[in-house]
N, C-alpha and C positions, 0 to 999 in steps of 0.2 A: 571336669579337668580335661579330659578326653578332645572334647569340642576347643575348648580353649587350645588345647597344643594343636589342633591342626589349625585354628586360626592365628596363631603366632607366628607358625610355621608359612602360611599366606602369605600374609604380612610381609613376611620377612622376602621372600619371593619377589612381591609386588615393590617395595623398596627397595631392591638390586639393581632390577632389570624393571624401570617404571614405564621404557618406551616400548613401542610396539613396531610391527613391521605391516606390509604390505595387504597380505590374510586378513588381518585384523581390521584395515583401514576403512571398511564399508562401516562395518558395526561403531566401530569409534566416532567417525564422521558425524553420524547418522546421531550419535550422542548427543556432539554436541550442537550439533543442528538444531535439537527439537529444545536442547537448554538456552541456546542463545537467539536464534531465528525466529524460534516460534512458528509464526502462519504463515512465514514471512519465506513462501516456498522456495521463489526464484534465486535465493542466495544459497540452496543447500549446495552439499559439495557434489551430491550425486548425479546431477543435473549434467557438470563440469565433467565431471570424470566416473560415468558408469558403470568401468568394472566389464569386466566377461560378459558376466549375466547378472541379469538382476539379483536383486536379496530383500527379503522381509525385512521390513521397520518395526513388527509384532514385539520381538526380541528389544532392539531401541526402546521401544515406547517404554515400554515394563521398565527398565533399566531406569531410566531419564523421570520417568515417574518419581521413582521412589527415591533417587537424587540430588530432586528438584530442591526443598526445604536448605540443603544443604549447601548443593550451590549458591543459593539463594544469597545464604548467607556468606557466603567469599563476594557475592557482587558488591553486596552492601559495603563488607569490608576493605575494598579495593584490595584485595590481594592476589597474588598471581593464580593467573588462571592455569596456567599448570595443574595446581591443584584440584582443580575440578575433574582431571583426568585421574587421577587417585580416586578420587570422590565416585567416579563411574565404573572403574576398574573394582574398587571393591564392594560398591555394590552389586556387583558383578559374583564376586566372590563370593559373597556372604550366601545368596541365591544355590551356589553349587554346593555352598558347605550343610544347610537349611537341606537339600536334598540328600547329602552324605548321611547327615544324623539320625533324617527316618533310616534312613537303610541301617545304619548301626543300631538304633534303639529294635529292629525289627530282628535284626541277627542276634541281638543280645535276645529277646526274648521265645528265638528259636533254637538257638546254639549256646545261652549261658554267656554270663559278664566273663569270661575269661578269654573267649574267643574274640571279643570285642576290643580287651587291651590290645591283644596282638594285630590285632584288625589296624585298630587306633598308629599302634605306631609302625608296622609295616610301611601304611601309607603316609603318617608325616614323613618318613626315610626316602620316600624315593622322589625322585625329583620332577616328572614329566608331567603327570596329574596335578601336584600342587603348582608346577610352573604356567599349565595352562588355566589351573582353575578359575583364573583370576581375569586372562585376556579372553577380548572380545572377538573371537573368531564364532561363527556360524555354530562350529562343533562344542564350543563350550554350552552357548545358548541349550542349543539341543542336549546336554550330558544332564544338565535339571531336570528335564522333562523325560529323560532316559532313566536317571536315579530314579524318579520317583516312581514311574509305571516298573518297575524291577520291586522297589519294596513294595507295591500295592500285589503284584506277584503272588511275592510270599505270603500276604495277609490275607489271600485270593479276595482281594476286594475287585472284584473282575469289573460294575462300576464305572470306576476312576482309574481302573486301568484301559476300560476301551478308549476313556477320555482322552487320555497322558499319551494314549498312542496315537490317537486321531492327531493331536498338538504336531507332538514330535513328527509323526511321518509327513504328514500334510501342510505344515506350516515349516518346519525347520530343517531338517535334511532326511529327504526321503530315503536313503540308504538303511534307515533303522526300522524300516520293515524288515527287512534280514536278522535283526537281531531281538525285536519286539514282536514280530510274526510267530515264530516258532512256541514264545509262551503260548500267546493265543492258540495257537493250533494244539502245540500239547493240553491243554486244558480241554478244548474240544472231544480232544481224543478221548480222554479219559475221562471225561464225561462232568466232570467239575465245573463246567460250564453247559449250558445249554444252547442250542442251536437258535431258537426261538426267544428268548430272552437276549441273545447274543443280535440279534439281528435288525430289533426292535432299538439296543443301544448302539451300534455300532452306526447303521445309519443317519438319526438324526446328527449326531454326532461329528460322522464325518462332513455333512453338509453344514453345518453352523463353523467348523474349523476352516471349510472349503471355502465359504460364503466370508468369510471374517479376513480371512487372509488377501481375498480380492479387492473385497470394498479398502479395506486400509492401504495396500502396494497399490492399486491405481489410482487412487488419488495421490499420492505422494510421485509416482512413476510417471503420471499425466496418459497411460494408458490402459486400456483393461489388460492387466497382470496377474499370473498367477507363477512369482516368485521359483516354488520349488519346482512346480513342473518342469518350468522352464530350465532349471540346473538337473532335473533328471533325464531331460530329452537331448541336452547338451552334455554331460558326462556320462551317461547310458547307452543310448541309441543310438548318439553320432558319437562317441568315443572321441570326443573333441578335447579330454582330457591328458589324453597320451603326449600332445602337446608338449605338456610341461614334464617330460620325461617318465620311462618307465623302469621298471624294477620283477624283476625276476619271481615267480608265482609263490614262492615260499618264503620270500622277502621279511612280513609279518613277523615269519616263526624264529627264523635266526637272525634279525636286526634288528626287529619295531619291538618285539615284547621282550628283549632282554632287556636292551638299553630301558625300555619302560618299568619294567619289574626289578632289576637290579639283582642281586643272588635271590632275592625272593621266588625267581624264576623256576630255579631247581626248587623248588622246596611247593608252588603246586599242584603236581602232580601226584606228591608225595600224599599234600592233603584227600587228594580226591580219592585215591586209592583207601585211607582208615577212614574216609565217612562215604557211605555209599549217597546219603542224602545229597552229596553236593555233588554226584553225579549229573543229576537234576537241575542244579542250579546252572552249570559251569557248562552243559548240552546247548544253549540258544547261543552263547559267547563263542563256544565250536563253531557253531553253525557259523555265525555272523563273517568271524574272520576268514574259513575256509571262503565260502562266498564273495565275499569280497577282495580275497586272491584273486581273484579271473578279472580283476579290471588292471588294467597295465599301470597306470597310474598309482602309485602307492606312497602316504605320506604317512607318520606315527599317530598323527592328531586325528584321524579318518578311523583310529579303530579304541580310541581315548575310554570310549563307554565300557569296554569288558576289562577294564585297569580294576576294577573295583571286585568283577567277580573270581577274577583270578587271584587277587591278597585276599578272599574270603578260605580257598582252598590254602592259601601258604600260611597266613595266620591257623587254622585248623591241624595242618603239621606241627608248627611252632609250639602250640597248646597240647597238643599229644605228648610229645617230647619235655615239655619241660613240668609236664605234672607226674612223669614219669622218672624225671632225674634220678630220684632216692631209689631206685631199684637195681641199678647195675651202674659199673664202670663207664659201660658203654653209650648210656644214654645220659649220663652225667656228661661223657664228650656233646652228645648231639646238643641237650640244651643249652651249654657252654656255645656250642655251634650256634644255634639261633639267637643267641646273643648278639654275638660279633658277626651273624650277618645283617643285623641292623647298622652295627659302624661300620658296615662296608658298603653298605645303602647310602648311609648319610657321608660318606668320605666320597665315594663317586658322586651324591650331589652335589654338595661342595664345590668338586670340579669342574662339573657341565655347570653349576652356577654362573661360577668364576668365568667361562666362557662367553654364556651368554649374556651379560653384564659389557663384556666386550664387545657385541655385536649386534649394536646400534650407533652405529658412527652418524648417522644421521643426526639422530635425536641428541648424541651429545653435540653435535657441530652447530647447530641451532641452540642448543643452550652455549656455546661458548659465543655463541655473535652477540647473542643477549646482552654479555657479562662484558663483553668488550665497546660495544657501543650503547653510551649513555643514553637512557630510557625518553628522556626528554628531545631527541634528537629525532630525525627522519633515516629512513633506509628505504631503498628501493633494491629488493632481493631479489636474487634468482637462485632456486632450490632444481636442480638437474636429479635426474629419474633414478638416480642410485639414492639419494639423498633421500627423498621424498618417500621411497620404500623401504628407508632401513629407522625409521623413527621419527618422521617430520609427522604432525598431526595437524589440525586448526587449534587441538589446544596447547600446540607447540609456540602457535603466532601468539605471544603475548601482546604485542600493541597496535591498534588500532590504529593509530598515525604512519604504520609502518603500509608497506606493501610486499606480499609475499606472493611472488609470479612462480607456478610448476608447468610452464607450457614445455612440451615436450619437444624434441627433435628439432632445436633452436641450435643452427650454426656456430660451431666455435670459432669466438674471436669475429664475428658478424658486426654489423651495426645494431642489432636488434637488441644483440648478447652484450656491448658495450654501454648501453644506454641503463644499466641496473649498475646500484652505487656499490653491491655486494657480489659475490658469488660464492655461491657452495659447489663445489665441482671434486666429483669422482676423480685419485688421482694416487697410485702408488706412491709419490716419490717429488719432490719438488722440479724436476727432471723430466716428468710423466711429458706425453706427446700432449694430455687432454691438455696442460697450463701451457704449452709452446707458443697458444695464439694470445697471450696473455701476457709476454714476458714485458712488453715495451708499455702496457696502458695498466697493467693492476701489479701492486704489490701483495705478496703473501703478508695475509694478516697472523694464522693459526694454523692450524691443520689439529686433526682428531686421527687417533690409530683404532684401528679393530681387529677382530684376533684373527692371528695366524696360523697358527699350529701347535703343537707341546712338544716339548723338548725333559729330556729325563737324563738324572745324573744322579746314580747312587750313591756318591760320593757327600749329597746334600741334603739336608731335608725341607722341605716336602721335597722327595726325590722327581716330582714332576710339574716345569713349568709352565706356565699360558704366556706365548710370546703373540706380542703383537705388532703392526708396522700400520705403518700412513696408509690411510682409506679418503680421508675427506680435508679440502683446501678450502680456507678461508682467505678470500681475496676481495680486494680494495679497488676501485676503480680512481688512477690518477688522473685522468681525463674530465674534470668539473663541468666542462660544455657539452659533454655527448650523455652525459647522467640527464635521466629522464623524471622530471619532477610535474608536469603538468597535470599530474593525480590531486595534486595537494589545495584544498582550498585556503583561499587568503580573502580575511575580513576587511573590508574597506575603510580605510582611515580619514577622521576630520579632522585636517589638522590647522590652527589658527594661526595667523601670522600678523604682525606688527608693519602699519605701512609706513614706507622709509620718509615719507613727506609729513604726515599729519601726524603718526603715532598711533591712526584709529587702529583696529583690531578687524583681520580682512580673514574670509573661511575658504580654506583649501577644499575641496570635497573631491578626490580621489577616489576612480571606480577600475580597476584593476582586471582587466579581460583575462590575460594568460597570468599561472599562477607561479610563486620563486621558487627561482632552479638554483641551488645551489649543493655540493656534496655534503657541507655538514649541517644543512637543514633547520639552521636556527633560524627564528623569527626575527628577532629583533636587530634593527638596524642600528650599528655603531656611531657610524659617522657617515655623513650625510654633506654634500657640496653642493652646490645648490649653482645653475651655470644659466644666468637670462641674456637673451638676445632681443635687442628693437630694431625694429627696420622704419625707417623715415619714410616718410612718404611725401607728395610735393606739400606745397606751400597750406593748402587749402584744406588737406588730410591732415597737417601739423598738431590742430589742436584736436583731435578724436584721440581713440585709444588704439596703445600700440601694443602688439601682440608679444610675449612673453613666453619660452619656454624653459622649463623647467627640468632636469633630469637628476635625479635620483640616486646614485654609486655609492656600494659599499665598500671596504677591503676583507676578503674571504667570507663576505655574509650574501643571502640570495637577493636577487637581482630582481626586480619588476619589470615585465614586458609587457609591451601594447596597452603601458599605462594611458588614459586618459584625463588630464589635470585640468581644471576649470577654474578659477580664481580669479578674485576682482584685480584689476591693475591700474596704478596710478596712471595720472594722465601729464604727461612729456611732451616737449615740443620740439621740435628738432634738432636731434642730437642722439648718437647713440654711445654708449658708456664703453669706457677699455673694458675688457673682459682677461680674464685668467684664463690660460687655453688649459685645457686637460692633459696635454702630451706634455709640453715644454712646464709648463708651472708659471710663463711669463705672462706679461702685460703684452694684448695685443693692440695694432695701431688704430687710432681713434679715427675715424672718417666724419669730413666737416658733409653736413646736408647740402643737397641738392639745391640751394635755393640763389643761385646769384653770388656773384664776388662778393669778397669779402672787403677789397678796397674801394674807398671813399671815392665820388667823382671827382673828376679832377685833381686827384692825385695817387699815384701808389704807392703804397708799403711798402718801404725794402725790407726786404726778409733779412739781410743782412743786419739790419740793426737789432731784429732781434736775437739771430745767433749771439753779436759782442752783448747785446744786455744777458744771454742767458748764461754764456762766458765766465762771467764772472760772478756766478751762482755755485757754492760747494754741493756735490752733488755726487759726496762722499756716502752718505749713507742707502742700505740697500734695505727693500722690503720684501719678506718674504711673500707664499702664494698665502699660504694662514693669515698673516695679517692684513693683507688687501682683503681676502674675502670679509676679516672680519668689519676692515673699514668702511665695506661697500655696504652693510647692513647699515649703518648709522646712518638717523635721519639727514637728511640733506640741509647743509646753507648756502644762501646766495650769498654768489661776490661781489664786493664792493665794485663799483664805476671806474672803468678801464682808465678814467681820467678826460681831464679838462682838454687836454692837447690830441684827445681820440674820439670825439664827439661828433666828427662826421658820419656819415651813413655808410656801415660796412656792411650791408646788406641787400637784395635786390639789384637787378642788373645795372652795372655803371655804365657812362657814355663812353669809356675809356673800352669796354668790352665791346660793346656795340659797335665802334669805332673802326674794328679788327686788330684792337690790341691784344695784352697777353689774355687768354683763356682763363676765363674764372674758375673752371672746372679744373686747370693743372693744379695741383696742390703737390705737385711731389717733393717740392721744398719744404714743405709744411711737414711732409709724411717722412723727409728723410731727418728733419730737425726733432721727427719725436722717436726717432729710433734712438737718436746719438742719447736719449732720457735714458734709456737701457743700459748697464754695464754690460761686462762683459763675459756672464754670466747667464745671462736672458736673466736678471731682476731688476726693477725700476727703483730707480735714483732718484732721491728728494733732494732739495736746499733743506739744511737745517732751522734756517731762519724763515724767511719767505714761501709760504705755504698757499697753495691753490685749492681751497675747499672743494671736492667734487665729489658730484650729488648725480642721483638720476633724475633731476627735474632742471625746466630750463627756461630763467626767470622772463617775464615777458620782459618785452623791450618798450622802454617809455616814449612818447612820444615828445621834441622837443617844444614844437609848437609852429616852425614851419616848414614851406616845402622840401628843402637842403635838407632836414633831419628823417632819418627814417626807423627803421626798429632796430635795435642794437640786439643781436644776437651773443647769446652769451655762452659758452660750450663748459661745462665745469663737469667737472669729472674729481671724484673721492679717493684720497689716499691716503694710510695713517700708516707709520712705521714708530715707535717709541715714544707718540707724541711731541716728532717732529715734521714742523708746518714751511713749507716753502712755496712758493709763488712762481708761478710762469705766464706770460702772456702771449697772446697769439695777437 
């Protein structure tokens, strides 16, 4: 029962506050590196962002080991990988608890099952050991291998304790020679150990932990590494640790172990004093902490390992007192007392729970972009250094389609900083200076609060609140062209087409260089325009093939660039087709070929007579740009013979040109007679009756049979508006 309530208690812990912060971030990393990377070195995160000093993967591997089965099975089931960080966290957990319960079962059977309740629930009531038990910092690794050479200690299994100390000091934080030294030495002293027995385990020992530690950190580090040293030579020698702020030499005794111990605190010394044995115990934990006063640097988690022998001593008070209640007034108060100083354990965790659940604005800001942008969709993020240290992980990125950029000390409001579809930016206030470079190009999507302070009013109950305010901005980038999407690969499409002449079935094969940019990152193309252009060439080129391009546009879907299109194309002859311009939605002017007048020798065309013929054509109805393009898809038919009375040669140069009459090349009465086809709208006007089939093909020209006849060039060009057909002649 004992074990189950402190892993409840875990549990519960690990489910509040599931994110982690910065401390943490090498060992988590490093988790899921070996769960999802594999051998697959060059993607680790460590590589990218190494941290101060190095750290052992020792701690990782074990973890990720025992993991593995588990995750395993979240892969199989596609489910959010978040929970694999659960998954590492508490096997994480279970590791500290597995070392908790030798030490209780060892206390229980030196001190009696009653010392053990107290033991038991002292330490589910407080909050700092069970809140770290569970995260991956350096210190928790090491509190396993700390528990358990403590209860081989007391079993003097001396052993497996030189071993657990070799581990702990050599592999994980050498600080706990201060606190792992002192047993050893007192056993020496006193002779419980021997000098020569000691020396014969001690060494091989240290050299298989020393040798283990190198071979695994250099390979993974790509240098020859030895981890802790290197964090002893940099926190020790060069006091490179002061850095990160210092704290006053008695720091430990009036901040770190009250808030650690809770009212358990007073209570002890209380214990140490009715058992002289735990003098003994509670002497190397002295030691530890005084000693490690004298380094300026001081954090509560650096001194986490004597949480355990100090509720041995308060549990032992507890236990005095309350087998003692039935004999006075006065110790019926105390055991009454050690009651209600458990619900004053557990009401001050609560609180600092309650806090710290708050203070991961990170970790919640990346779970709210999740939840706000559909899964299926792309994002190109940027995670700024507040963000990325208060809860972002790699098992935070849930999707792989995504891109999650942490480069650091990247200019606000840059070009660099606007080319990402997201931002998560550190920022009090929607007002803050960091959004100022922001106001004109992203909209606030969300924001996340983290705690502030407490505020108290006795007037209410619970008389004291956890207020909190805006920490983290989630913003939008409105700028669709400066969004940087060339991360994204794009499949190459075959796509078939129907040729406008024969009907045969012609293959697109599309090879796609640069890949689509767009903000909302879908695949799939809506709508689709399709814009070809011919270019005529002289007389003699007419009948080859004429070049065709083809471009691509969505409305708000991504865009293909430095597409390359290859495709058969029918074979045309001089003539190039109206076109639908992309700006206007109009019919553009038709341009007659290069090849020679168009009037017959020996006589010209009045243009005038085809204006009155066309005069008197209604040309009332209009066609949109949708149904020209759909018109222009249908196969093409040839038009009937211009007629018996137009059977001259309108083609090739006449005498009449040659002559220095008018200019075969002026067509601009041609070119201003097919504007007036235009309303006044920019849409093209049909006769409802009289229809001019136009095609992109352009029927050869028969030959009559003598000299006087030559090719009759025919120009037709496609138009359908409601299935009505009218006719125009040139």
């Amino acid at each position: 029962m004992m074990d189950w309530l402190i892993m409840g208690v875990a549990l519960l812990h690990l489910v509040t506050a599931p994110y982690t912060k910065v401390e943490e971030s090498f060992n988590l990393q490093a988790c899921h590196d070996l769960l999802y990377n594999g051998i697959n070195l060059e993607e680790y995160d460590h590589l990218e962002f190494p941290g101060v000093v190095p750290r052992t993967f020792v701690g990782p591997i074990v973890v990720s080991v025992i993991a593995y089965p588990a995750v395993a099975v979240i892969q199989l089931l596609g489910l959010n990988k978040f929970i694999a960080q659960y998954i590492v966290r508490g096997v994480l957990g279970l590791l500290v608890i597995v070392a908790w319960r030798r030490l209780r079962k060892q206390l229980q059977e030196s001190f009696g099952l009653p010392l053990t309740f107290w033991f038991t629930f002292i330490t589910a009531s407080q909050f700092h050991f069970m809140y770290y038990l569970s995260r991956p910092l350096p210190n928790t690794f090491a509190l396993v291998v700390a528990l358990l050479a403590f209860s081989f200690w007391l079993e003097q299994q001396h052993h497996a304790l030189i071993w657990t100390c070799g581990i702990a000091v050599l592999i994980f934080r050498s600080e706990l020679c201060l606190f792992l030294g002192p047993m050893l030495l007192a056993d020496l002293l006193t002779r419980r150990l021997q000098t020569l027995p000691f020396l014969q385990c001690v060494i091989p020992a240290g050299l298989c932990c020393l040798m283990t530690t190198i071979a695994i950190d250099s390979l993974f580090w790509g240098r020859l590494l030895w981890p802790e040293g290197e964090v002893f030579w940099f926190n020790t020698y060069k006091n490179q640790s002061s850095t990160w702020g210092t704290s006053p030499f008695l720091w430990y005794w009036y901040s770190a172990l009250p808030r650690a111990l809770g009212s358990s605190f007073l209570l002890a010394p209380v214990g140490v004093a009715l058992d002289k044995r735990l003098q003994v115990l509670i002497t190397p934990a002295l030691i530890f902490v005084i000693l490690y006063s004298f380094l300026p640097h001081k954090e509560l988690r650096f001194i986490i390992y004597v949480f355990p022998v100090f509720n041995i001593a308060a549990a032992r008070a507890c236990q005095f007192f309350w087998e003692g209640r039935e004999k006075s007034g006065t110790r019926q108060l105390l055991a009454i007392g050690c009651v209600l100083h458990l619900l004053v354990n557990a009401a001050f965790t609560t609180l600092l729970l309650t806090i710290s659940a708050n203070n991961y604005p990170g970790g919640a800001a990346i779970h709210k972009l999740h939840q706000i942008i559909p899964p299926d969709a792309f994002a190109n993020v940027h995670i700024d250094n507040y963000v990325a240290q208060t809860g972002v992980s790699r098992f935070t990125q849930l999707h792989d389609h995504w891109r999650y950029n942490k480069t650091e000390n990247m200019k606000a409001g840059s070009k660099s900083m606007r080319s990402f579809s997201h931002l998560l930016v550190e920022a009090k206030s929607k007002y803050s200076y960091n959004l100022k470079h922001y106001t004109s190009s992203h909209e606030i999507v969300s924001s996340v609060e983290a705690f502030s302070h407490l505020s108290f009013n006795y007037q209410q109950f619970p008389p004291v609140k956890v207020r909190v305010k805006p920490a983290v901005f989630l913003l939008k980038n409105l700028d669709e062209e400066s969004i940087d999407w060339s991360w994204i690969p794009v499949e190459t499409p075959e796509i078939v087409i129907e040729s406008t002449s024969t009907g045969e079935e012609l293959t697109q094969e599309e090879s796609v260089d640069k890949p689509i940019e767009d903000e909302d990152r879908k695949d799939i193309l809506e709508e689709n325009s399709f814009k070809s252009e011919e270019k005529v060439t002289d007389k003699t080129e007419s009948e080859g093939k004429i070049s065709d391009e083809m471009n691509m546009e969505s409305i708000n879907q991504p865009q293909l660039q430095g597409e390359k299109v290859e495709y058969n194309r029918g074979i045309v002859e001089n003539m190039e087709p109206e076109i639908v311009t992309e700006e206007t939605g109009m019919l553009s002017e038709p341009t007659l070929p290069n090849t020679g007048c168009f009037a017959p020798e020996g006589e010209i065309i009045d243009i005038e007579d085809v204006h009155a013929h066309v005069d008197k054509q209604d040309t009332s109805k209009s066609c949109t740009r949708e149904e020209i393009i759909e018109a222009a898809e249908e196969p093409l038919e040839v038009v009937e013979d211009l007629g018996s009375d137009e059977k001259d040669d309108i083609a090739g140069t006449c005498t009449l040109c040659s002559s220095g009459g008018n200019d075969p090349n002026d067509i601009s009465d041609v070119n201003k007679y097919s504007k007036e086809i235009l309303d006044d709208k920019g849409e093209a006007t049909l006769p409802p009756e009289e229809s001019t089939e136009i095609g992109e093909d352009l029927d050869q020209v028969d030959d009559v049979g003598d000299e006087e006849e030559a090719e009759l060039v025919e120009v037709t060009l496609t138009l359908d508006e409601n299935d009505a057909k009218g006719k125009a002649d040139e």
